[in-house]
N, C-alpha and C positions, 0 to 999 in steps of 0.2 A: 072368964077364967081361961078356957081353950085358947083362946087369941091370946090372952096373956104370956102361954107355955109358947105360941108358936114363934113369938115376935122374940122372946127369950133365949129359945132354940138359932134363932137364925142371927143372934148378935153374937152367940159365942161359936156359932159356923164360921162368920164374922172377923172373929178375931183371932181363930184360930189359922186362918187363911192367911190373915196379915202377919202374923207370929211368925208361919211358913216361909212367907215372902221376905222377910228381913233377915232370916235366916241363912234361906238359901243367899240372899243378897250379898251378907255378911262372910261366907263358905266362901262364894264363887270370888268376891274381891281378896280375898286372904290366900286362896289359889292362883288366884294371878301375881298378886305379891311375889308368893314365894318361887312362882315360875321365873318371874323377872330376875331373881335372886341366882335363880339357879337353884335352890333348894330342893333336891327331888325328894329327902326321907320326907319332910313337912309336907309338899305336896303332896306324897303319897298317903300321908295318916289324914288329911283333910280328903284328898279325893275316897277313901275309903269310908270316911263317917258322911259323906254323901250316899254313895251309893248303896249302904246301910241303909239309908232308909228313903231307896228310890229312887235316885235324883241322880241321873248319868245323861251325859248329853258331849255333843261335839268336840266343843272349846275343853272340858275339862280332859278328854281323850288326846287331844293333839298336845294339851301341854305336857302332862304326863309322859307321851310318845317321846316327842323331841328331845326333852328332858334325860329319860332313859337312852333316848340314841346319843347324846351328847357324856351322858356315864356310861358308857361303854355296853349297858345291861340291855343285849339286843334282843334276847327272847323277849321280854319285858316290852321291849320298845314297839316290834312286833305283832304283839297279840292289842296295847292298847293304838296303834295307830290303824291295825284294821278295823277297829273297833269306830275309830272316827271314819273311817272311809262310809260303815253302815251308814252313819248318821248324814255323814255329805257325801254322794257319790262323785262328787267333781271334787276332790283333793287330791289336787294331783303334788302337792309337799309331799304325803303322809306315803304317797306312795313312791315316790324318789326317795326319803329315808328305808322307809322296809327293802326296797332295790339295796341301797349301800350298804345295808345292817348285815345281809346276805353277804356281802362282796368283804366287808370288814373283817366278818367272823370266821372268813376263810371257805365260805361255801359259794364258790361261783357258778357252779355251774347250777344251785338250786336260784342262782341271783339272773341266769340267766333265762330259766325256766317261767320266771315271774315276769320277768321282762316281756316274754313273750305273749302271758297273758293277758299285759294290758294293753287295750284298742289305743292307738294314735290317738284320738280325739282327748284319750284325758291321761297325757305325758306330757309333763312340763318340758324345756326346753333342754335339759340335762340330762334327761329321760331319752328324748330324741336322738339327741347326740350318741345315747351311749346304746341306740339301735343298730351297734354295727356285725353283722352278718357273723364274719369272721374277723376273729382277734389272736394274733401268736404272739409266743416269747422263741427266742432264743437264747439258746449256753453254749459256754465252749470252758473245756477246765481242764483241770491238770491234777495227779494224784501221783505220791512216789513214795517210795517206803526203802529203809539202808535195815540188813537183816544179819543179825550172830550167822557166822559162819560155820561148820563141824566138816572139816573133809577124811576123809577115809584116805588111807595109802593102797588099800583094796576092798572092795565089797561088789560079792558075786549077784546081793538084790537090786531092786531097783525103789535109788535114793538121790534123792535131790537137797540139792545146798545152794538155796536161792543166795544168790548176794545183795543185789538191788531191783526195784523194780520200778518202773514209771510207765504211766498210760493218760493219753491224752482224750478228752473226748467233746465229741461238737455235736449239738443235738438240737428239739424244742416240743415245743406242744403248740397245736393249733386247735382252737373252737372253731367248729362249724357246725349250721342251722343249731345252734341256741343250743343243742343239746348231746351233741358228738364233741370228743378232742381226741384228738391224734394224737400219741406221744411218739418221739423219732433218738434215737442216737447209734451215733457211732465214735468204737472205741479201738483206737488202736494200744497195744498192751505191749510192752518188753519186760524183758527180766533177764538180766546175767546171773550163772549159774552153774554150780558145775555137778553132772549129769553120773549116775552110775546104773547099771545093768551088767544081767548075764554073759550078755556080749561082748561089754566093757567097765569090767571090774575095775581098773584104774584108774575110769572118769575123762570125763570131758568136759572141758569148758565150753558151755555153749551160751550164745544170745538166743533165745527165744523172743520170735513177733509171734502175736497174732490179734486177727481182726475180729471185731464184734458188731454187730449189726442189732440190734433189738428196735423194736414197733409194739406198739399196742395201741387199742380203742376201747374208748371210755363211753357210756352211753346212759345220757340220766333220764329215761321213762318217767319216772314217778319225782315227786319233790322229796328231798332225803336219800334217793338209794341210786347208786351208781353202780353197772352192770360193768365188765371189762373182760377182753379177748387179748393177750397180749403173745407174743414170740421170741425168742432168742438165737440166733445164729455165733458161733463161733469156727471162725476156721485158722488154721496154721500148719506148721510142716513140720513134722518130726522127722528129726535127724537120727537114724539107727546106724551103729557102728558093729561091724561085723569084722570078725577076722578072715582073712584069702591069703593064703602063703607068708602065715606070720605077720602079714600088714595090717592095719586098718583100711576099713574101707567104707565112706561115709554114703549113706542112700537119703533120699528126701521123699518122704511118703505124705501125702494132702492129705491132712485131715477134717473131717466136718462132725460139730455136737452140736447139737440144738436145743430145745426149750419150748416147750408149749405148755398155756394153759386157761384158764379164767377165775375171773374173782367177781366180790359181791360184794358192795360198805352201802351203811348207812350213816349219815352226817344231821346227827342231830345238835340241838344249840349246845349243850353240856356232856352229853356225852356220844361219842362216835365208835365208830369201829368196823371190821374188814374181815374178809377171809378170803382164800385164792387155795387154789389145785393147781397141779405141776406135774408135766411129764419133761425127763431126760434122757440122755443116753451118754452121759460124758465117763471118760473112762472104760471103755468098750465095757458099761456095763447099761442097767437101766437104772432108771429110781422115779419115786411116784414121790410128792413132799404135799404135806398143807403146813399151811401158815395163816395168820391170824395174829390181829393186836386189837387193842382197847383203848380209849383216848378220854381220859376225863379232861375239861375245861371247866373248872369251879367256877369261876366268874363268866361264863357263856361268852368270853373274850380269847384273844390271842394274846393275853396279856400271862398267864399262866395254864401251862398245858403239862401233863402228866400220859405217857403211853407206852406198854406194857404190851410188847411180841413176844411171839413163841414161834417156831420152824420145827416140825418133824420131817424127819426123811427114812425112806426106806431102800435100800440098794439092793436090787435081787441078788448081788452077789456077796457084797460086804455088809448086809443086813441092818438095823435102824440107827438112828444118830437124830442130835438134837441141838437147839439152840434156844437160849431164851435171851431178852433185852429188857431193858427198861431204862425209858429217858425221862429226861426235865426239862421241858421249854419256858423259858422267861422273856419280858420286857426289861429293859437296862435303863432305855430312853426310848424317845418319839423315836426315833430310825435305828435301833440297833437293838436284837435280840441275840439273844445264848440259848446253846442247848446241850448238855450235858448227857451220856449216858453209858452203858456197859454192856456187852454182849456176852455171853460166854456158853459154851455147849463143846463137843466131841464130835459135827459133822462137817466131811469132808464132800469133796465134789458138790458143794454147795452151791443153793440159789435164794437170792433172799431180794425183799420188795416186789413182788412178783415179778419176779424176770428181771428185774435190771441188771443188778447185780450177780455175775456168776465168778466163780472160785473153783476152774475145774483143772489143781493143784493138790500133790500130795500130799502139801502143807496144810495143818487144821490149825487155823485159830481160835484157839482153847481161851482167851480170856483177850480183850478188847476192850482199854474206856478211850473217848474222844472228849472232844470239846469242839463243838457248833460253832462259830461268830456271825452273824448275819446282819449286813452294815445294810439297808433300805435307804441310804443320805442323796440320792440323787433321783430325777421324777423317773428315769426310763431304767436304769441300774441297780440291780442288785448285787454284792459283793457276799461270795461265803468263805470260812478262812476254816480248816478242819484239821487242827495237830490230831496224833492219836499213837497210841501204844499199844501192842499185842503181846502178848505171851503164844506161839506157837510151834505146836507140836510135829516132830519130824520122826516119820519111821523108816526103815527098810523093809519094803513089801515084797512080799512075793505074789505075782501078778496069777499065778498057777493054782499054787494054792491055797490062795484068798487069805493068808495071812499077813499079821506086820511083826516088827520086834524092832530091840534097839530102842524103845523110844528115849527121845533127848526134847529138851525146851529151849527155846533159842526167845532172844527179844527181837523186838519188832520196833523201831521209831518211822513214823509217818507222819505225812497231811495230805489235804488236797485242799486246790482253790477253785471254784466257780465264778464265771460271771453270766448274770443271768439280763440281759435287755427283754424289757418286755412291751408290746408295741399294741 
C-alpha cells in the first residue's frame, strides 16, 4: 500500500510538471507572437500572468523593453530592459535602447551619465560611436517687437515710449566629460524710443544699444538632478540731457547690470521640475527673485508636455512683484511640435529662465500669450518660429521717490526666430 501512495504521488508530481511545461510553452509562444505583431497591451497582460506565478526570464524582458521603446513609454521601457540586462549581462541592445530612451525623453545629460557607466567591453557599435567626449549645438536668432506709442508734449517724470525693438542673438551649449554643459550667448538689443525726464521734459528721441553677455554651467552629479551656476552682464550708454545756457546738452554715461545666481531641477520620466535664486542690480536699485516651474509629461514622452512657472521678485526700493506662466507642449508630426502658453504678473526689471532672459525696461508686461512652432525636418537643424502678443504697462516714475502714475496699456505685436545646428 505505501508504494502504492508513493508511485501515485510522483505521477501526479508527474503531470503536474508537464501541465507547467505546456503552459509556460504555450505563454512564451503567444508572447512572441504578439511581440512579432507589435502588440505591447497583449504582450503586457500575458507577460504579467507569467510573472504571477513565477516565471520571468530574459527573452520575455527584452520583448516587453523593445516593444515599450518602440511606444514611446520609456519609464516602462526602462525599468523592463534593465531587468533583461540582470538576466544576461552581455546585452548590449537592451542597453543601447535605455541610452536612447534617455536621449528621446529629453534627458541627455542623465543619457549621458549612463553612457558613462558602461565598460567598452559591452557597447554595441552605436554605443561606441556615441562615446564622444564633447558634443555642442549652436544658435543664432532674431526677435523684434512694433509697440502702441503714447507721447507727451511735456512730462517732468521719467517715461519711456518704446516704438520698436529688435535684438539679435548668437549663442550654444557644449557637453563636456559626460556631465558638465556650458551654456554661452550673446545679445545685441535695440529699441527706438522717445525718452522723458527731469532734465528733459519735452523728450527725446533716442536709439538705444545695448550688449548682453550671459554663461552658465550645468552639472549633473547624480542621475535626475542637475545643479547650475549661471551669470548675466548687460552693458549700454545712457544718454542724459541736460540744460547749459538754455541748450541742450547730450553726456554718455557707461553703464553696467549684471545677474548672478544658481539653480537646482530634477528630471524625472513624468514629471520634472526646477528652482533657481537671483541676485540683481538693474535700475540703480537691487532685487533678490526665486523662480520655479513644474513639468508634467502624462505619457513619459515628448509627445505632450504641460508646465507651469512662477517668478517672485523683490526690489529693495520698489518692493515685490510677480509673474506666473503656464504652457502646452504638443507633437503635430514626426518633426514638428507647438507650444502654446501665457505669462502674466506686475514685475518690472525682470529676469526670467535663470538669467537668460532680462527686461531691465520700465516697460512691465502685464499679460503675454505666444505660440512655439518647432520644425525638427532636417538631421543637424532646428527651426523655431515665435509670434507673440503683450499687453504692457507704461508708467511715469519718479526715480526719488520711488513712485509711478499715469499708468496707460499699450499692445505689443512680436516674434522671434531661432536656428538651432546641433553637432
Amino acid at each position: 500500500m505505501r508504494t502504492l501512495l508513493i508511485i501515485t504521488a510522483l505521477l501526479v508530481a508527474f503531470s503536474y510538471a508537464l501541465s507547467g511545461q505546456s503552459d509556460f510553452r504555450t505563454l512564451d509562444r503567444q508572447s512572441y507572437d504578439y511581440f512579432l505583431k507589435g502588440d505591447y497591451r497583449n504582450l503586457k497582460r500575458t507577460a504579467d500572468t507569467m510573472m504571477t506565478h513565477g516565471v520571468d526570464y530574459y527573452y520575455l524582458r527584452l520583448r516587453l523593453g523593445i516593444l515599450a521603446y518602440d511606444k514611446q513609454i520609456y519609464s516602462r521601457a526602462l525599468t523592463d530592459l534593465t531587468k533583461a540586462i540582470d538576466f544576461n549581462s552581455t546585452d548590449t541592445v537592451s542597453r543601447e535602447l535605455i541610452y536612447k530612451s534617455y536621449l528621446l525623453s529629453g534627458r541627455r545629460a542623465d543619457a549621458n551619465l549612463y553612457l558613462e557607466s558602461i565598460p567598452l567591453n559591452k557597447r554595441n557599435n552605436t554605443l561606441k560611436k556615441s562615446a564622444i567626449p564633447i558634443s555642442s549645438e549652436f544658435n543664432v536668432g532674431s526677435s523684434f517687437s512694433l509697440n502702441d506709442v503714447v507721447l507727451y508734449s511735456s512730462n517732468s517724470l521719467n517715461y519711456e515710449a518704446v516704438k520698436n525693438s529688435l535684438g539679435i542673438t548668437a549663442g550654444g551649449e557644449t557637453f563636456f566629460l559626460n556631465r558638465f554643459k556650458a551654456t554661452y550667448a550673446f545679445t545685441n538689443f535695440r529699441k527706438s524710443e522717445t525718452v522723458y525726464s527731469p532734465s528733459d521734459p519735452a523728450g527725446t528721441d533716442l536709439n538705444f544699444v545695448q550688449n548682453q553677455i550671459y554663461t552658465k554651467l550645468t552639472g549633473s552629479v547624480f542621475p535626475g538632478w542637475d545643479f547650475s551656476a549661471f551669470g548675466h552682464i548687460a552693458l549700454y550708454s545712457d544718454v542724459i540731457k541736460v540744460g547749459a545756457m538754455g541748450k541742450k546738452v547730450s553726456t554718455n554715461q557707461q553703464q553696467t547690470e549684471c545677474l548672478g545666481g544658481v539653480g537646482i531641477s530634477k528630471n524625472g520620466w513624468r514629471i520634472r521640475g526646477g528652482a533657481n535664486i537671483s541676485f540683481s542690480n538693474f535700475g540703480n536699485s537691487t532685487q533678490i527673485r526665486g523662480e520655479g516651474y513644474f513639468t508634467l509629461l502624462p505619457s513619459g514622452n515628448l509627445n505632450l508636455y504641460l508646465t507651469s512657472g512662477w517668478m517672485g521678485q523683490n526690489d529693495i526700493n520698489w518692493g515685490g512683484t510677480y509673474q506666473v506662466s503656464q504652457e502646452v507642449g504638443f507633437k503635430i508630426l514626426k518633426s514638428l511640435w507647438m507650444e502654446n502658453g501665457v505669462v502674466i504678473g506686475n514685475s518690472f526689471l525682470y529676469a526670467r529662465n535663470q538669467g537668460y532672459m532680462i527686461n531691465n525696461s520700465f516697460q512691465i508686461p502685464a499679460l503675454t500669450i505666444y505660440s512655439n512652432l518647432i520644425i525638427l525636418a532636417w538631421k543637424h537643424f532646428n527651426l523655431s518660429v515665435t509670434p507673440y502678443y503683450s499687453q504692457t504697462n507704461v508708467y511715469s516714475w519718479d526715480l526719488n521717490a520711488y513712485a509711478r502714475t499715469n499708468k496707460l496699456t499699450n499692445n505689443v505685436f512680436g516674434g522671434s526666430i531661432k536656428l538651432i545646428f546641433k553637432h
